[in-house]
C-alpha positions as CSV (number, residue, x, y, z in Angstrom):
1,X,9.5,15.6,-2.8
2,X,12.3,14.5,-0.2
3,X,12.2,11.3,2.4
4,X,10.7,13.8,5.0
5,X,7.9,14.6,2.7
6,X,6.8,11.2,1.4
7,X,6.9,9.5,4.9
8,X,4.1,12.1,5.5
9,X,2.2,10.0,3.5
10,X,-0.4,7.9,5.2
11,X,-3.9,7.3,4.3
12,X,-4.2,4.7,7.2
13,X,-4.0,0.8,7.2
14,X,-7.0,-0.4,5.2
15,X,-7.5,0.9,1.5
16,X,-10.2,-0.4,-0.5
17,X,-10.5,-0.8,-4.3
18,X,-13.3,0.2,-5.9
19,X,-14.5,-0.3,-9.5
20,X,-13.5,2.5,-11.8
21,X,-16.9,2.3,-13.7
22,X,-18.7,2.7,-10.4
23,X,-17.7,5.9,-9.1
24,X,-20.9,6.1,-7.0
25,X,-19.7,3.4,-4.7
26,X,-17.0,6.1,-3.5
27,X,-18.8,7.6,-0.8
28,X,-19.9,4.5,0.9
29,X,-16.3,3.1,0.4
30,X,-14.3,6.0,2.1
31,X,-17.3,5.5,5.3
32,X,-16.2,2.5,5.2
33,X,-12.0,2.4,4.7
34,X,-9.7,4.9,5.3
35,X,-8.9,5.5,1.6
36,X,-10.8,4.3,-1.8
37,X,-8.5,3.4,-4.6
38,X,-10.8,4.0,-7.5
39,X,-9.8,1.1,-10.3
40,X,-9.6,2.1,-13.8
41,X,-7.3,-1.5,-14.7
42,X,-8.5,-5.0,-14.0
43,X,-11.7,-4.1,-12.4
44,X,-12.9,-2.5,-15.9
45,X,-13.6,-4.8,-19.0
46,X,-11.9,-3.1,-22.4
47,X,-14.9,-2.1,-23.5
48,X,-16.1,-0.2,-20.9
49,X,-12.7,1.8,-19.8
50,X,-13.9,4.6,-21.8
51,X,-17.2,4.8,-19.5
52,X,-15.3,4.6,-16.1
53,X,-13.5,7.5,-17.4
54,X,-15.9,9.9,-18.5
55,X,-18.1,8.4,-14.9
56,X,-14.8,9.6,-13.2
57,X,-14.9,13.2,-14.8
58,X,-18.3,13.8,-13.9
59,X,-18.3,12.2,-10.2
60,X,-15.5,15.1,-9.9
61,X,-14.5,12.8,-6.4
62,X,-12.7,14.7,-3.7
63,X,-8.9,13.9,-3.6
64,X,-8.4,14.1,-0.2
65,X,-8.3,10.1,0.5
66,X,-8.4,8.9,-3.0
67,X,-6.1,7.2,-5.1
68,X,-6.9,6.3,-8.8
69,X,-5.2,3.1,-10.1
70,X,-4.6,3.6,-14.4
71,X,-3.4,1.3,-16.3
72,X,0.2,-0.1,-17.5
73,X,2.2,2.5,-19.0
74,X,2.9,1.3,-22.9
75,X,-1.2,0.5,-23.1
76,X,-2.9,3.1,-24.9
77,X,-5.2,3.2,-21.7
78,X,-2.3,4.5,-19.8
79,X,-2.4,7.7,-21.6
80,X,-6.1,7.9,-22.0
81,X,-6.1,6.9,-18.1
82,X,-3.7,10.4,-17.8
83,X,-6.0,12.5,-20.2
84,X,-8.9,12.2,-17.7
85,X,-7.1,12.6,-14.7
86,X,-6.4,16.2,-16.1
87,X,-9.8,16.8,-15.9
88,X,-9.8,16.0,-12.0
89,X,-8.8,17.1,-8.8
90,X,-6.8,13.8,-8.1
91,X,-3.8,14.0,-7.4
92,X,-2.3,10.8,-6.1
93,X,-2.4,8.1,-8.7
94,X,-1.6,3.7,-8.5
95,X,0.4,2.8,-11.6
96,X,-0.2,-0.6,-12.5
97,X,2.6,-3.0,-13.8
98,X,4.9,-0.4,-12.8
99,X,8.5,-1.3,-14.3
100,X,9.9,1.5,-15.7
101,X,11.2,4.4,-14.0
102,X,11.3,6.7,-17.4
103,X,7.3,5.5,-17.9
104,X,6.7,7.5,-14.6
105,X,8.0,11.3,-15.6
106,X,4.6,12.3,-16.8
107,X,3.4,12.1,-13.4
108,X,5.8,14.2,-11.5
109,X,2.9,16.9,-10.6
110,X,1.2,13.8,-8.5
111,X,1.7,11.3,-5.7
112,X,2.7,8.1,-7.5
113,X,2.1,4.9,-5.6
114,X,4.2,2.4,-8.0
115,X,2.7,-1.3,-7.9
116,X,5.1,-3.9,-8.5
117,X,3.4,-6.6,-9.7
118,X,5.8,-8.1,-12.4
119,X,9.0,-9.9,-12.5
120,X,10.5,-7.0,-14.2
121,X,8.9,-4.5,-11.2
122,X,10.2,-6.2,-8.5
123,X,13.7,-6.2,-9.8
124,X,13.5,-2.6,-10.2
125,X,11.6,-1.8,-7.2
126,X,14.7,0.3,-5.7
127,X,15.0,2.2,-8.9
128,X,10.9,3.3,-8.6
129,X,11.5,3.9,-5.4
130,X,14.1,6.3,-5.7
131,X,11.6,8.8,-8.2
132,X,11.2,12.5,-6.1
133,X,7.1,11.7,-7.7
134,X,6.9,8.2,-5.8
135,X,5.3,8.2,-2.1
136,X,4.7,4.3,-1.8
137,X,5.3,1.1,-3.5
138,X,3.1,-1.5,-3.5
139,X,3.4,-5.0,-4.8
140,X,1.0,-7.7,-6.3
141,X,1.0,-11.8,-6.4
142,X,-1.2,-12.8,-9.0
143,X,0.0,-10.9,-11.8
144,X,3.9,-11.1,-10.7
145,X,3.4,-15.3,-10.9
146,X,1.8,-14.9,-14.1
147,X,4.3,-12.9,-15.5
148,X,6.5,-15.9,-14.2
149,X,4.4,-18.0,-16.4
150,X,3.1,-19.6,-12.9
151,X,-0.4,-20.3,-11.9
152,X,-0.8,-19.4,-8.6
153,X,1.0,-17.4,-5.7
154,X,0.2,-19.8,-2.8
155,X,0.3,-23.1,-1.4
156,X,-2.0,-25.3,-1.1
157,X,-1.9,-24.4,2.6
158,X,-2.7,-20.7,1.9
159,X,0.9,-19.1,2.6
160,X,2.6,-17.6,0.1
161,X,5.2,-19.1,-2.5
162,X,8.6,-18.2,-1.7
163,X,9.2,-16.4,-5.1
164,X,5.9,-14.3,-3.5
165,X,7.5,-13.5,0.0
166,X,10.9,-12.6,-2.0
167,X,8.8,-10.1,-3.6
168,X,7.2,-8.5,-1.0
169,X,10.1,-8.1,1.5
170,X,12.1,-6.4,-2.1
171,X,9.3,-4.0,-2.4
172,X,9.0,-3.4,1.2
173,X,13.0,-3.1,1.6
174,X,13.0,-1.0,-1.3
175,X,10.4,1.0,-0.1
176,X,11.9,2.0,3.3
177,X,15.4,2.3,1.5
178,X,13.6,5.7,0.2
179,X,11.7,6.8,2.9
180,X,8.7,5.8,0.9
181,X,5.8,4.0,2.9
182,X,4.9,0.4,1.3
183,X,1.6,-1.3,0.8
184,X,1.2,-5.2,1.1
185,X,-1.0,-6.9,-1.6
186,X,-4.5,-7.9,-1.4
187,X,-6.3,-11.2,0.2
188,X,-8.3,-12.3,-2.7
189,X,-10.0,-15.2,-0.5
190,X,-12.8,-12.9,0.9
191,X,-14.4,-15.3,3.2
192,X,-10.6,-16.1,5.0
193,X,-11.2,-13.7,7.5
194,X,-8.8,-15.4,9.9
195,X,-6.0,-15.7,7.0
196,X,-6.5,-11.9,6.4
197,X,-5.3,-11.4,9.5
198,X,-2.5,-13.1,10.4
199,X,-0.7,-11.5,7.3
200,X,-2.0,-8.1,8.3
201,X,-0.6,-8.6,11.5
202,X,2.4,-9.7,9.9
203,X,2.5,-6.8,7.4
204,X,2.3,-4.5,10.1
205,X,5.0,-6.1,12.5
206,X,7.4,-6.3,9.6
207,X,6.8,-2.2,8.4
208,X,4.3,-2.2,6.1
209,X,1.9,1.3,6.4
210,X,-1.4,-0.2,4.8
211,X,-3.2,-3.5,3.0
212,X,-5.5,-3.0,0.2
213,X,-8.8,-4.7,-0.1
214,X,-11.5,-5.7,-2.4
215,X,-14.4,-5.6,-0.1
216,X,-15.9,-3.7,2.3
217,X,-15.6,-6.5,5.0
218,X,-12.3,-6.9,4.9
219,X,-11.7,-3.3,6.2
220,X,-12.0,-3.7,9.7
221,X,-10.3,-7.2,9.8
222,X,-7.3,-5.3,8.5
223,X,-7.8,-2.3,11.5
224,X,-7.6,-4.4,13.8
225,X,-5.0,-6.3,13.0
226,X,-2.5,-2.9,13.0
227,X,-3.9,-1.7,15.6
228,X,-1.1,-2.6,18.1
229,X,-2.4,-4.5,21.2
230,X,-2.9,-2.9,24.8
231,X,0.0,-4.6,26.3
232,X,2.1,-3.4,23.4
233,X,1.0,0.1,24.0
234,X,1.7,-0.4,27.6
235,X,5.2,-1.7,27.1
236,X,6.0,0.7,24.6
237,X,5.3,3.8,26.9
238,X,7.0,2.1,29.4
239,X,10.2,1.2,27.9
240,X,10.2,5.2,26.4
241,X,9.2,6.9,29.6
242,X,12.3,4.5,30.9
243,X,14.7,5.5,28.8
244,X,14.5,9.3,29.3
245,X,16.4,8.6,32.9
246,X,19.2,6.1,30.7
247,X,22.1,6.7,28.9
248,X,22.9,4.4,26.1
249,X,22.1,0.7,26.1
250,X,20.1,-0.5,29.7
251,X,17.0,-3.2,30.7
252,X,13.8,-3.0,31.0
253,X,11.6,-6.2,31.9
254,X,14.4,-8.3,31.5
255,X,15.6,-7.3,27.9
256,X,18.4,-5.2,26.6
257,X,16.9,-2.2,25.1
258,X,19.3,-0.1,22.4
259,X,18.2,2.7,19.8
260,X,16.3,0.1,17.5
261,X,14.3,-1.0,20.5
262,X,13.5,2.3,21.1
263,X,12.6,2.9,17.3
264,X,10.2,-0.2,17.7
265,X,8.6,1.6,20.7
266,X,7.7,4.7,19.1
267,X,6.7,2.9,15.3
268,X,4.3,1.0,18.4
269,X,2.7,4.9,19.6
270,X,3.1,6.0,16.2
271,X,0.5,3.4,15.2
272,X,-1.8,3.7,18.4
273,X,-1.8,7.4,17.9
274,X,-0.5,9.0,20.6
């Protein structure tokens, strides 16, 4: 799979987890989301991982906006989590606690969305990102600061830690180093609506393709918030339709516009698509 091929993958901006032992929530998710992420890690207890697999198996769920998050490579779910799989039509898969590149070659016949969500997987975020299998990385803040031996990602205002932002902007550098798309962590305070979307907004401005969620409300916060805005669209056309009659660097509106204003501009239709 080259750079040409992975940056054709995108589910759209708001992907929503859904518990692996409750497959029958799937349909109602994707009317909801633009992609279901169908949990077989945290969101199962131990003793019921075996259950979400064989409720996985016998859903049968169509692959066509699903990914299916298995556990850490090394657990003895991991390969249980691949057993079952074969028994599917999935074929793009969430590796938790990605760190490994090596752990990964059993899934070169699938999309791999590596989550980063340890110390060890954020410094090794470029190497993940560099596997033919991988399409996206993703990263996580609770689990990275407990693998810090920390207790919480945020301040007490709600903004993330700087060891937090360090992480994302790695996995989202490392990400578009590749050509791979890059997926910015979840919100866990459900009711911050307003918090939500300020780092959407940010998430999207800085090159992020998506956010995952944890509930169905949270889905069209996040829409909205990479949606770009009408006067964004409008400048964007502008400063394009502009350029077509320039040669090399010129102004528009006041400001100097150059190639990676012009990328901006079309990332900006991209998103609205046109």
């Amino acid at each position: 799979m080259n750079g040409e091929q992975a940056r054709a993958f995108d589910l759209g901006p708001a992907l929503l987890f859904v518990p692996g032992d409750r497959p029958e929530r799937l349909p109602k998710a994707l009317e909801r989301a633009d992609a279901a992420i169908l949990d077989l890690e945290d969101a199962v207890s131990p003793d019921a991982k075996a259950a979400a697999r064989e409720a996985m198996i016998a859903a049968d769920p169509d692959p066509e906006r699903l990914i299916v998050r298995v556990n850490a490579p090394g657990t003895p779910d991991f390969a249980r989590d691949l057993a079952a799989l074969e028994r599917t039509r999935v074929r793009r898969v969430m590796v938790a606690k990605a760190e490994d590149p090596a752990s990964l070659d059993l899934l070169e016949h699938v999309e791999v969305i590596a989550l980063c969500e340890t110390a060890r997987g954020i410094v090794r975020a470029e190497q993940l990102a560099a596997l033919p299998q991988v399409v996206a990385l993703m990263w996580g803040a609770e689990d990275l600061v407990a693998s810090l031996g920390g207790t919480s990602s945020r301040r007490d205002d709600g903004g993330y830690r700087d060891v937090a932002r360090l992480a994302r902007a790695r996995v989202l550098l490392a990400a578009g180093s590749f050509g791979k798309r890059a997926i910015d962590a979840v919100h866990v305070d459900i009711a911050d609506h307003d918090g939500l979307a300020e780092e959407a907004r940010d998430a999207a401005a800085s090159g992020f393709a998506a956010t995952a969620c944890i509930h169905p409300g949270q889905v069209a916060t996040i829409r909205a918030a990479y949606a770009p805005s009408a006067d964004l669209v409008a400048w964007a056309r502008g400063v394009l339709e502009a350029a077509e009659g320039e040669r090399g660097v010129f102004r528009y509106e006041g400001r100097m516009v150059d190639e990676p204003v012009l990328r901006h501009a079309r990332s900006v239709v991209a998103r609205a698509g046109e």
